[in-house]
Structures are given as structure tokens and as C-alpha cells.
C-alpha positions in Angstrom: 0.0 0.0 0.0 1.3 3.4 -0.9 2.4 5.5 2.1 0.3 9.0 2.8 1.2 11.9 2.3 1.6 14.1 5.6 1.7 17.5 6.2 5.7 18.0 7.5 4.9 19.8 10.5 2.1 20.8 12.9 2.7 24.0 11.8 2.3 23.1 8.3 -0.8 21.4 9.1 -2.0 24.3 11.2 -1.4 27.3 8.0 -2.4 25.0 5.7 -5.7 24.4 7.5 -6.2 28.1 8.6 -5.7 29.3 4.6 -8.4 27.1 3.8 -10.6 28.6 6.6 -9.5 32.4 5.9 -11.4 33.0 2.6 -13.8 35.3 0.7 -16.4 34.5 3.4 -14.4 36.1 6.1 -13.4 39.3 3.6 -17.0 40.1 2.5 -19.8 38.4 4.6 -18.3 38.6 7.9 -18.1 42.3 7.8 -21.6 42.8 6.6 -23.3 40.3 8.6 -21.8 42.4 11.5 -23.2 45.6 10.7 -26.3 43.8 9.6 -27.2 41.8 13.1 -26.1 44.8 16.0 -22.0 45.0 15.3 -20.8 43.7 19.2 -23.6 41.6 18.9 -22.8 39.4 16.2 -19.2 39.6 17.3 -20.2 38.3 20.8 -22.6 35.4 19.4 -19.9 34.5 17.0 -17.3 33.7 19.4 -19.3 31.6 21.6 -20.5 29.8 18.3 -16.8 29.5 17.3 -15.6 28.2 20.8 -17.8 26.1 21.0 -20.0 24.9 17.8 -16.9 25.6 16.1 -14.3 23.5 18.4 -16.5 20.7 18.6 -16.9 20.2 14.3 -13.4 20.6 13.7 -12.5 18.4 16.4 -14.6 15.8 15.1 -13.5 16.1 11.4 -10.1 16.5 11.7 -9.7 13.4 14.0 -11.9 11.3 11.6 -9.6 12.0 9.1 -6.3 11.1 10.9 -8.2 8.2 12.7 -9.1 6.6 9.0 -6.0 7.8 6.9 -9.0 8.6 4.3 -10.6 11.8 2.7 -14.3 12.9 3.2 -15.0 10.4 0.2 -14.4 7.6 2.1 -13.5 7.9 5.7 -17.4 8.3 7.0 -17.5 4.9 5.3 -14.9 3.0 6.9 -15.9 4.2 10.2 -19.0 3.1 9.8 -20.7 1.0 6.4 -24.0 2.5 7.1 -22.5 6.0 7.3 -20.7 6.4 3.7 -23.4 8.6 2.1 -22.1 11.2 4.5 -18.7 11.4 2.7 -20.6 11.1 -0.6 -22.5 14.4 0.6 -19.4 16.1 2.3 -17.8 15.6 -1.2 -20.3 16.7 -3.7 -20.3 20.2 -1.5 -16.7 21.1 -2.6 -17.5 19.7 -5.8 -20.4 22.7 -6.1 -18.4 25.0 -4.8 -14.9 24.9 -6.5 -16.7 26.2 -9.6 -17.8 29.2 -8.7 -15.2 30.0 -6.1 -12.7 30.3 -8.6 -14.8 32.3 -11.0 -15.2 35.0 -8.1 -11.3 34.6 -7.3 -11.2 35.7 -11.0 -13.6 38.7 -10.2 -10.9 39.4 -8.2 -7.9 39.0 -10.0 -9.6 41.1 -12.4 -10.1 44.1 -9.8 -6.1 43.5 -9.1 -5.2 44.2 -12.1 -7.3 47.3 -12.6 -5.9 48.5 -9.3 -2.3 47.5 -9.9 -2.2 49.5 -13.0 -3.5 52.5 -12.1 -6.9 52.3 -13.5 -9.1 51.7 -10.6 -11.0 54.8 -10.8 -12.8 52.9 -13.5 -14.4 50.6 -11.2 -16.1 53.5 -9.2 -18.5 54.0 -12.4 -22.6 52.8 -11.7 -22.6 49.6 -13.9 -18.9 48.7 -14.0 -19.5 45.5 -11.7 -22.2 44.3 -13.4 -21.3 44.7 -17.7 -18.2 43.0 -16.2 -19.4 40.1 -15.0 -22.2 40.3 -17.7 -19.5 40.1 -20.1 -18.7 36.5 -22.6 -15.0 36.7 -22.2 -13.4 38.5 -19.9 -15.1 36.6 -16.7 -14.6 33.3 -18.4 -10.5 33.9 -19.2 -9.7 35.2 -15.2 -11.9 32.2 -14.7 -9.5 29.4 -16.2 -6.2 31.9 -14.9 -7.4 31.6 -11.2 -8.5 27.5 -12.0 -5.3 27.0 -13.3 -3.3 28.4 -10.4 -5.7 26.3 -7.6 -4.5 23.3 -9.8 -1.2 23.7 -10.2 -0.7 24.0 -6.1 -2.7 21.1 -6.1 -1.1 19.2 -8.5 2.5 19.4 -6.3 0.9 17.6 -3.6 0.6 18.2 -0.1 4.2 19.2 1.7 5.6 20.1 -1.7 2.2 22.0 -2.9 -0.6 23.0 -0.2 1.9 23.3 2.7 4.7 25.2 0.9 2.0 27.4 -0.7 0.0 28.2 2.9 3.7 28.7 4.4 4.6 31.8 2.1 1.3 33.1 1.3 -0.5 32.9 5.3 2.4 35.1 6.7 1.9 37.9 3.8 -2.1 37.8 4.3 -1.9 38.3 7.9 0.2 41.5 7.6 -2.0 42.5 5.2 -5.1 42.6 7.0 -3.4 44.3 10.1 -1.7 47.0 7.9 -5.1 47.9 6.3 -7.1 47.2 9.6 -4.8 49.9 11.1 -5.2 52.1 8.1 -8.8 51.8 8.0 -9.2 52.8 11.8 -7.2 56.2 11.2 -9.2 57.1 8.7 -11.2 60.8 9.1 -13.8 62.3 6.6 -14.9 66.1 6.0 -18.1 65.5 7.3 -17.2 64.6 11.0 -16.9 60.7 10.9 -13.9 58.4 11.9 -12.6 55.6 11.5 -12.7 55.0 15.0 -16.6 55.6 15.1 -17.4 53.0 12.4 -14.8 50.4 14.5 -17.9 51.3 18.0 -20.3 50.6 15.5 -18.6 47.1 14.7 -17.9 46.0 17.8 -20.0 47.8 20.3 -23.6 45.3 20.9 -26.9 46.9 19.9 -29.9 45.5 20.4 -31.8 48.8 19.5 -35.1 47.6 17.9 -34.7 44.1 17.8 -37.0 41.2 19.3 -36.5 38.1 20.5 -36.8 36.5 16.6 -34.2 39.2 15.6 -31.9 37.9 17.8 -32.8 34.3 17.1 -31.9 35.2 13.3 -28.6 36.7 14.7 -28.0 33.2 16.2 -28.3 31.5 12.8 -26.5 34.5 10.8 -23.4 33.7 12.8 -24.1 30.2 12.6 -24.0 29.8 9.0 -20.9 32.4 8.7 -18.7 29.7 11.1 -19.7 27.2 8.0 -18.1 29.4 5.4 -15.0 30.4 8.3 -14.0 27.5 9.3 -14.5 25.0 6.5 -16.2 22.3 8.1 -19.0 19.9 6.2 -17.0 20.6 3.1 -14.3 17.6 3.6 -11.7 20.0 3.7 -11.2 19.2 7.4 -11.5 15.6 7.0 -8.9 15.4 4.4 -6.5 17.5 5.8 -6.6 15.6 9.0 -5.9 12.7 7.3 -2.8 14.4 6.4 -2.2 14.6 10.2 0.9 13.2 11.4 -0.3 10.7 14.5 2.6 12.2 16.7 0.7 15.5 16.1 -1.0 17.6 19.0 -4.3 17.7 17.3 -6.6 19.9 20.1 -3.5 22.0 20.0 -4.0 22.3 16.2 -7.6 22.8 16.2 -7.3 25.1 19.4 -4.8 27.6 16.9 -7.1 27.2 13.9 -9.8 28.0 15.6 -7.9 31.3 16.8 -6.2 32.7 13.8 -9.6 32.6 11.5 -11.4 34.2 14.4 -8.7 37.0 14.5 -8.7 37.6 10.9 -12.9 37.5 10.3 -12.5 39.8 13.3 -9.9 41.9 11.3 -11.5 42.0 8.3 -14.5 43.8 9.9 -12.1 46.5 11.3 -10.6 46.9 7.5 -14.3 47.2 6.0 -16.9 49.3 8.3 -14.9 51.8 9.4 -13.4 52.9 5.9 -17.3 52.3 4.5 -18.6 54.0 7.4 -16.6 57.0 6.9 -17.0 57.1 3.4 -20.1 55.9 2.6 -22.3 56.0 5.7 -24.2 53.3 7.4 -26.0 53.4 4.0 -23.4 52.3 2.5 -22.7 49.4 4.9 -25.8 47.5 3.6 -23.8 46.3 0.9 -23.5 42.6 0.9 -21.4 40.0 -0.4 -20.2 41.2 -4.7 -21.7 44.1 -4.0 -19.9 45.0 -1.1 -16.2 43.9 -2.5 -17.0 44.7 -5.9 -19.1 47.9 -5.7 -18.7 49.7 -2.3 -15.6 49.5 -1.6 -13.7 50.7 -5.0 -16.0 54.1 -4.3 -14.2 54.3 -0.5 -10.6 54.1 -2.6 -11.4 56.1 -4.6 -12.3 58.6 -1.7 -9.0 58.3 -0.3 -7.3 60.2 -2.8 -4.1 59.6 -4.1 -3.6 57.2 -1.8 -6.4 55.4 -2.3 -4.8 53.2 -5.7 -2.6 52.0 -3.2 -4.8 50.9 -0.5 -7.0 49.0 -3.5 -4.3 47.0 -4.7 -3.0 46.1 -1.6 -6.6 44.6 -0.4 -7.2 43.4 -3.6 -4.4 41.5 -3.5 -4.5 40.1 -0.1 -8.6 39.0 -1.1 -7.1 37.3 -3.7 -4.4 35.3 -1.7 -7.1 34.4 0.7 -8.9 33.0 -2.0 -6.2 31.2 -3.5 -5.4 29.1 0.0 -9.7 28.4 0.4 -10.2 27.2 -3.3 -6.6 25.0 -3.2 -8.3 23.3 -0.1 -11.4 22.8 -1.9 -10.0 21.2 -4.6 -7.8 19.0 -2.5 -10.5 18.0 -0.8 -12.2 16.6 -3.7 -9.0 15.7 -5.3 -7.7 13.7 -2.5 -11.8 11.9 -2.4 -11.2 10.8 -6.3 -7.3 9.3 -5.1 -8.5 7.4 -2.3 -12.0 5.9 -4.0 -10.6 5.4 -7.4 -7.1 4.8 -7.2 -5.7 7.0 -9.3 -2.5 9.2 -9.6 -2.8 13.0 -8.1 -2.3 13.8 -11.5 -5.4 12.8 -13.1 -7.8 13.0 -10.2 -6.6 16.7 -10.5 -7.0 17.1 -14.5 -10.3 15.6 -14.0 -11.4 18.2 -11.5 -10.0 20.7 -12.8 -11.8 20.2 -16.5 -15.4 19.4 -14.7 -14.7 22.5 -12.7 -14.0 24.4 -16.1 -17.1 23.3 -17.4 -19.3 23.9 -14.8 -17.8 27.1 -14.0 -18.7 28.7 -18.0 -22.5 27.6 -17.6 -22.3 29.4 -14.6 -20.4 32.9 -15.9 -23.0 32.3 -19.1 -26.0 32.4 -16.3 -25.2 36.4 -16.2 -25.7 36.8 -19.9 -26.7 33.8 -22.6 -27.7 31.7 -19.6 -29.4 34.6 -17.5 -32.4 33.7 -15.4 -34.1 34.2 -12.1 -35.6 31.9 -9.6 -37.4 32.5 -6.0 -35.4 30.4 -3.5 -37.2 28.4 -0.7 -35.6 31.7 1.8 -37.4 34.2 0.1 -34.1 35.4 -2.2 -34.1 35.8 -5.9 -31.2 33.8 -7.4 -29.2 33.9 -10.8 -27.0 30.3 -11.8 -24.0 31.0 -9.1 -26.9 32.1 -6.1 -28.5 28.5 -6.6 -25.1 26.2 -6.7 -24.0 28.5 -3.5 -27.4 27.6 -2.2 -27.4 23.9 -2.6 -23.7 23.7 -1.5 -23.9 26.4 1.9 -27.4 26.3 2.9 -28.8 22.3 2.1 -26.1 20.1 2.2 -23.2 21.5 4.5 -26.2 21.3 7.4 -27.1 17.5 6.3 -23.0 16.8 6.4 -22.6 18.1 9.6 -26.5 16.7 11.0 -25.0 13.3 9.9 -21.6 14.0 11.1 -23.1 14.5 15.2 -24.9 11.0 14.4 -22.1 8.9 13.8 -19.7 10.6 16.4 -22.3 11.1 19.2 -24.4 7.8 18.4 -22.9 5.4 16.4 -19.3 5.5 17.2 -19.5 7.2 20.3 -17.8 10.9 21.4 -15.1 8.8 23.3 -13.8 7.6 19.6 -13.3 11.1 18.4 -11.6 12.0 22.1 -9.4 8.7 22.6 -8.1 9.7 18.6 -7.7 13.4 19.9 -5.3 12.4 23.1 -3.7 9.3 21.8 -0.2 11.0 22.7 -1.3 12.0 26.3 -2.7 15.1 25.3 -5.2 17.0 27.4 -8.6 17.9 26.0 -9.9 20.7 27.9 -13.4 20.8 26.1 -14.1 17.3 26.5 -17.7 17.6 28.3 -18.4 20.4 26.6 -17.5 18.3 23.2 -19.5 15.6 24.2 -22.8 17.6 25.1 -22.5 19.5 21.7 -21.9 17.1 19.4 -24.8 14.3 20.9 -27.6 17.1 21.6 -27.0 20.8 21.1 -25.3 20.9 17.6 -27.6 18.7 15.8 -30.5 20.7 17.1 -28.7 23.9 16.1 -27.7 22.5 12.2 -31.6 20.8 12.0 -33.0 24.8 13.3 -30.3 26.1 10.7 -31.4 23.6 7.8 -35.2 24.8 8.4 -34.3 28.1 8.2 -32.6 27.8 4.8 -35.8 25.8 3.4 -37.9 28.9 4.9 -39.4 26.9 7.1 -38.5 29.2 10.2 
């Protein structure tokens, strides 16, 4: 039998693993779903969510992956026969989602190289977003450049590819996001706001005008962003565990995760709201996920004067490094699921991919022009081609992954499998009760109130 590959280090493991989790949903929704539920609020719920909600999902994926040695494809199976259509589920969600990841990381390798050059300005103008994207070319060529990139990393494996790539790239993308952060917060306007007052806004709790339902909705917003921040239900976790060297501290590992993407969603507020807010108002905080990156946000550069190039490139670029290390970890996810089922080389499970994301991923830039249409979701939100595979792969099946996931750890195989793999070096596990409650009873009542929500049920 061929030998694994393994991460080289914890550390490895532990960049590798953040990168994934520190992506486009951190950079754009995070921010807005903080100004949309009560700033210090959301911030508050989140955290809890994250410490615990959080904890106890990556926990349980990671060590199912370094217990079976198998990607999402296949591990659920061999821990249990009964259980496989979990990792058929876990892997047809990065499967959705690598297509039109990477045609948004083309969005914004696009808005780079506007910004880099000297012509962002441009991308202020009413429209410019949208006869971009409604364009036949130009989406679908930074399309296949951004693909292309995600497969190559891929393609060099795991030490020599993904953990090489997160080493260089995770340092770079963290001082980014605290030199803008910083930047952001000194930020003054004519009219009397700061940078400083949009930051209260962020982080300071309000519960002006809200019920008990508002709050309850809060609950579930912050849910469903700890989906997108810490890449659980999408096998990522799974197969990157099962990279996992078993001499590894793995609560350690999780415990760090777990930390850095908190610090940088965290961070990524502080670089968006308070530049917006001084800019563009709390109006123009509304913005929400294209829109905000995309639309909002080139205005506020373009407000900064001739500074303002600058400080677009620079977040431009840094959005499109954290893109990079998320869609490399989908695709390895789902790359690693075709190795381990199939047998075949790394080579041609990523060609494979990579082609069937290609394809996918024109229908999908064609649903803004040739393809264009509009359906009502079951939530109450009108969606174009990319809304409904986002949809399907964030809203119904990540919840039935991680609903299924709580039944085979917390009644099948028992917690005490996922903890005896978690301290198999003599390691303590400082959650353990706390693991244990969540993953038998509170979680899977959480993910079933989540699932309802998305089907409009609640």
C-alpha cells in the first residue's frame, strides 16, 4: 500500500488548514453580517458559536480523518458502512463550490489588475461590476487563470504543494489585513466621521429595535458564517486531518485554527466598516457579499485620494491570496476523495477536476448573460445560476453533512472515539464535556433549526 502523504509539521498542518478557513467569506460576509445583526452583537454570538459549535466540528472532522488515513469520500464509510453517504454528501459540497469560487477569485484578479495599474477609478462607475461580469470573455478567461493556479498547487501535492504554498502566502495575508485594519481605523472624513466611530459601530452590541426573533436570526447568521469560516461539512477538514501526522497535537492544532480565522474575520471587519462608514455611511454598509467587495468598496478608494490606488491594490491583493489558499483546499479536498476511491494518480484526479470545474464554471459565468435567469429560493431570495449552486452547497447540504456527522460521532461510534483519537499522545482535551454535550444534543439541534431556516421553514 502506498504510504500517505503528511503534512511535515504541525505548523504546516495548522497554516495549511487556517488558509483554507480564511477566505472570501471572512473578507465580505463577515463584515456585513456584523453591521447587519447589531456590530458587538454578532461579534459576541460569533465567538461563543466559534468556541464552541466551532471546536467541537473541527475536532470531530479533523480526527476522523487522521483516525481513517481517508478523505471525506471515504473515511465516513470506513468508520462506519452504514454511514458512507455522509462522505458522498461532504464531497459533492466542494465539488459545487470549486466552480464558482474560482470564478469569483477571477472577479478578483480582475479588480487586481485594474488597481495595480493604475486604473481603478474605472471601477467606481454605476454599472462597471455588473457589464463586467455580464460580459462573454473577460469573466470566463480570469476564470480558467485563477483554476489554473488552484490546480497547479494542487497538482505538487501536499508538503511540496498546499503546505509550501500556505507557508509563504499565510504570513503575507496576515500582515496585510493588520496593515489595512490599522489604516482603516485612522481614517477621518470632512463630514465629521472616523474611522474610530465606524470600529464602535462594529464592535460595540446593539440591540436597538430588535426582538426576540431578531436575535434568534442573529444566532443563525453567525451560525451559517462559522460554515463558510471555518471550512467544516465541506471535507476539507476531513482530508487535511488525514494528512495529520499521528505524533501531532491535534486539540493543539484545532485550538490555533480555531484562533487565527477568528482573529482575521475579526480583522476583516475593522478593515471594512470603518473605511465604509466614513465614506459611505451606514448606508453604504448595507452592501452585501459582490456588492460590497465589488461595488462599495472601489468608491471608498477612490475617496482616499491619491492614496487610495494603493490601498486597493493592496486589499485586492491580499482578497485574492485568501482566495487562492480556500479554493486550493477545496479542490484537495475533492482531489484527495477521487485518489482514495478510485485509485488514481494526483495527476489525473486533479485534471479531472479541474476540466469538470471548467465546465461547470462557463455555464455558470453564461447564467449572467446567454444563460441569465431568475428563480425565487425556498428563503425568500431571488437567485441567478452561481446564487443557486451556493445555495445547494452552503445552505442544504453542508447542514445535512454536519447533521450526519453529530450522528455517527455522538451515536454510532461514540464521542469517546473522536476523544481517545484526539489524546492518543497523552494530550489533554480541555473541552471534552463540553465536546461531548455539543456534538450528541445541542449541535444537531442547532444545524436541524439552521437547515429549516434555509428551506424557509423558520
Amino acid at each position: 500500500m502506498k504510504e500517505r502523504n503528511t503534512f511535515s509539521s504541525n505548523l504546516g498542518f495548522i497554516l495549511s488548514a487556517a488558509g483554507s478557513a480564511v477566505g472570501l467569506g471572512n473578507i465580505w460576509r463577515f463584515p456585513y453580517l456584523a453591521a447587519k445583526d447589531g456590530g458587538g452583537l454578532f461579534l459576541a454570538v460569533y465567538i461563543v458559536l466559534a468556541l464552541t459549535f466551532g471546536f467541537t466540528m473541527l475536532i470531530a472532522e479533523v480526527a476522523i480523518g487522521r483516525k481513517t488515513k481517508q478523505s471525506c469520500l471515504t473515511a465516513y464509510g470506513k468508520l462506519n458502512k452504514k454511514s458512507g453517504w455522509i462522505g458522498v454528501f461532504g464531497c459533492v459540497v466542494p465539488f459545487l463550490i470549486l466552480p464558482y469560487y474560482c470564478i469569483i477569485g477571477g472577479w478578483l484578479l480582475k479588480y487586481c489588475v485594474i488597481f495595480i495599474t493604475g486604473a481603478g477609478e474605472a471601477a467606481t462607475a454605476d454599472g462597471y461590476f455588473g457589464s463586467f461580469i455580464s460580459g462573454y470573455a473577460q469573466p470566463i478567461v480570469f476564470d480558467i487563470i485563477f483554476l489554473t493556479a488552484t490546480a497547479l498547487v494542487v497538482y505538487f501535492g501536499v508538503e511540496k504543494g498546499i503546505e509550501k504554498f500556505s507557508k509563504v502566502l499565510m504570513p503575507i495575508l496576515l500582515a496585510a489585513v493588520v496593515g489595512i485594519a490599522l489604516f482603516s481605523l485612522g481614517l477621518d472624513d470632512v463630514d465629521g466621521r472616523s474611522g474610530m466611530d465606524g470600529f464602535k459601530i462594529y464592535v460595540v452590541p446593539s440591540i436597538e429595535g430588535m426582538g426576540v426573533k431578531d436575535i434568534f436570526f442573529v444566532v443563525l447568521d453567525a451560525m451559517g458564517q462559522l460554515f463558510y469560516s471555518i471550512s467544516v461539512a465541506m471535507g476539507i477538514m476531513v482530508t487535511y486531518g488525514s494528512y495529520l501526522r499521528d505524533g501531532d497535537n491535534l486539540v493543539k492544532a484545532v485550538n490555533r485554527i480555531e484562533l487565527f480565522d477568528t482573529l482575521v474575520a475579526f480583522l476583516a471587519g475593522v478593515m471594512v466598516i470603518p473605511a465604509v462608514y466614513v465614506f459611505l455611511g451606514r448606508e453604504g454598509m448595507s452592501a452585501a457579499g459582490p456588492g460590497l467587495m465589488f461595488v462599495a468598496l472601489p468608491k471608498v478608494f477612490a475617496q482616499m485620494g491619491s492614496t487610495g490606488m494603493f490601498v486597493g491594490a493592496a486589499f485586492f491583493v491580499m482578497a485574492l491570496f485568501a482566495a487562492l489558499t480556500s479554493s486550493v483546499s477545496i479542490m484537495e479536498a475533492v482531489v484527495s476523495s477521487f485518489m482514495d476511491r478510485f485509485g488514481v494518480s494526483r495527476a489525473k484526479a486533479a485534471a479531472a477536476e479541474a476540466f469538470a470545474a471548467l465546465a461547470i464554471g462557463i455555464l455558470i459565468c453564461l447564467g449572467y448573460n446567454a444563460l441569465y435567469f431568475e428563480i425565487k429560493l425556498p428563503n425568500g431570495t431571488a437567485a441567478k445560476l452561481l446564487d443557486i449552486f451556493d445555495y445547494l452547497s452552503n445552505n442544504i447540504l453542508m447542514p445535512i453533512v454536519e447533521i450526519g456527522t453529530c450522528i455517527l460521532v455522538g451515536w454510532i461510534i461514540s464521542p469517546e472515539a473522536i476523544i481517545k483519537e484526539a489524546t492518543k499522545n497523552g494530550e489533554k482535551f480541555g473541552r471534552k464535556a463540553l465536546f461531548v454535550l455539543m456534538i450528541k444534543f445541542v449541535a444537531p439541534i442547532m444545524l436541524v433549526t439552521l437547515l429549516l431556516g434555509a428551506l424557509g421553514v423558520v
